[in-house]
N, C-alpha and C positions, 0 to 999 in steps of 0.2 A: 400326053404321049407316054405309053409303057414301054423300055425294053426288057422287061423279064429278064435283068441280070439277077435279081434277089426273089426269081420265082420258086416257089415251094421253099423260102425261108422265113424264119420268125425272129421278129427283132420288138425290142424290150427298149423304150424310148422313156427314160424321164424327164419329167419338168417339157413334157411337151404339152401343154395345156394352151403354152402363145408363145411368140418369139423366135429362138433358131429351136428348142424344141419339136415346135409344131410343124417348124418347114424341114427338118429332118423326119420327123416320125409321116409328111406328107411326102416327101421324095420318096422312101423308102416304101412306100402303096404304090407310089405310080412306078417305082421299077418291081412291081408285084411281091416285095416280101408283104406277109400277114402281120400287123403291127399290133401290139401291145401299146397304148398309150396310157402313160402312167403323169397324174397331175393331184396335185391337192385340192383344188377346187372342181367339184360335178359340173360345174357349167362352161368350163372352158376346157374339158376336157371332153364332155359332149359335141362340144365346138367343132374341135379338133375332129373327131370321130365323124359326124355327119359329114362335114368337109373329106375325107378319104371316102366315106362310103358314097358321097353324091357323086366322086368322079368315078368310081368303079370298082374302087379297091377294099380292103379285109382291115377291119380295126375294131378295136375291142378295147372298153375304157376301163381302166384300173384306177382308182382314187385312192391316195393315202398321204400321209403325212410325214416324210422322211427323216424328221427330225427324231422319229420313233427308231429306237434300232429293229426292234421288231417287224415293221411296216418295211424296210429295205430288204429281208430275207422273204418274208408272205410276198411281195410284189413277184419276185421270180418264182418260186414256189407256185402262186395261182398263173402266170402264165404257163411254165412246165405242164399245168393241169387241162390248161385249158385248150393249147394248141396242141399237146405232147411235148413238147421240146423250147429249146431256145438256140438262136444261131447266133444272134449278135443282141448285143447290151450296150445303148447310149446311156450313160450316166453323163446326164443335162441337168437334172436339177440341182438349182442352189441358192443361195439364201443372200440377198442383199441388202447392206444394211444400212442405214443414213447417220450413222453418227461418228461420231468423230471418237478417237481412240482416247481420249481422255474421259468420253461420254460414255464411251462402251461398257455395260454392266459383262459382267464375270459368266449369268447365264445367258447374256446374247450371245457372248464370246463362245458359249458350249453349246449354244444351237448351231451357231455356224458353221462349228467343224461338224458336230453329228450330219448336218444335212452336205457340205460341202466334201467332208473325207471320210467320213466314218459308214455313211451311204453308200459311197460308193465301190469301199473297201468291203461289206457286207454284199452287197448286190453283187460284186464282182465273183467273191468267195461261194455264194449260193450258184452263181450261173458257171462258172468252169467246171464242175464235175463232169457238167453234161455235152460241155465244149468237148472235153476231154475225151470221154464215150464215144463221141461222134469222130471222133477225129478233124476236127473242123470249128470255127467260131472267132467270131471278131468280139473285143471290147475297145471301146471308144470313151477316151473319157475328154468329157468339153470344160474348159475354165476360162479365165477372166480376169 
């Protein structure tokens, strides 16, 4: 069921590939925004993708690695390109990790913030400009 509250808006979903991800970047099609779906892996981000286009809605898969700082500004960047614009920004993705803090090596400890804060600190910084322009735009950031 659509109610076109987030009709003719673009929203920018990471770490939607599975999990709350994928059920935010799939809410946000069935109330008609056109979704950006950003995942590290092509195959569960095609997932994602068939799934909004089978029930009727606009998705469009972005793959990248967040752990990159460079890959957290291109991610907005190629949606701006692709939709025109961006309304709203789920910064979902993040990085879990199984070991215990005496185990924790120094560069898991620096992937985790790059993907956990440094992601979303960059992504966020890339998408306001255009918030800002428009007069208008949601950021959403999800943690754990």
């Amino acid at each position: 069921m659509s109610h076109d509250r987030l009709k003719a808006k673009v929203a920018l979903v990471t770490g939607a590939g599975r999990g709350i991800g994928a059920a935010i970047a799939q809410r946000f099609a069935r109330e008609g925004a056109r979704v950006a779906v950003v995942t590290r892996t092509e195959a569960s981000g095609r997932e994602c993708v068939e799934q909004i286009q089978n029930a009727g809605g606009e998705a469009w898969l972005q793959t990248a690695d967040l752990v990159d700082v460079d890959a957290s500004s291109k991610v907005v960047a190629q949606c701006v390109a692709h939709y025109g614009g961006i309304d709203i920004l789920v910064n979902n993705a993040g990085m879990l990790t199984q070991a215990r803090c005496v185990d924790l090596s120094i560069e898991m400890w620096n992937d985790m913030l790059r993907v956990d804060l440094t992601s979303v600190f960059v992504a966020s910084q890339r998408a306001l400009p255009h918030m800002l322009a428009q007069r208008w735009g949601r950021i959403i950031n999800v943690a754990s």
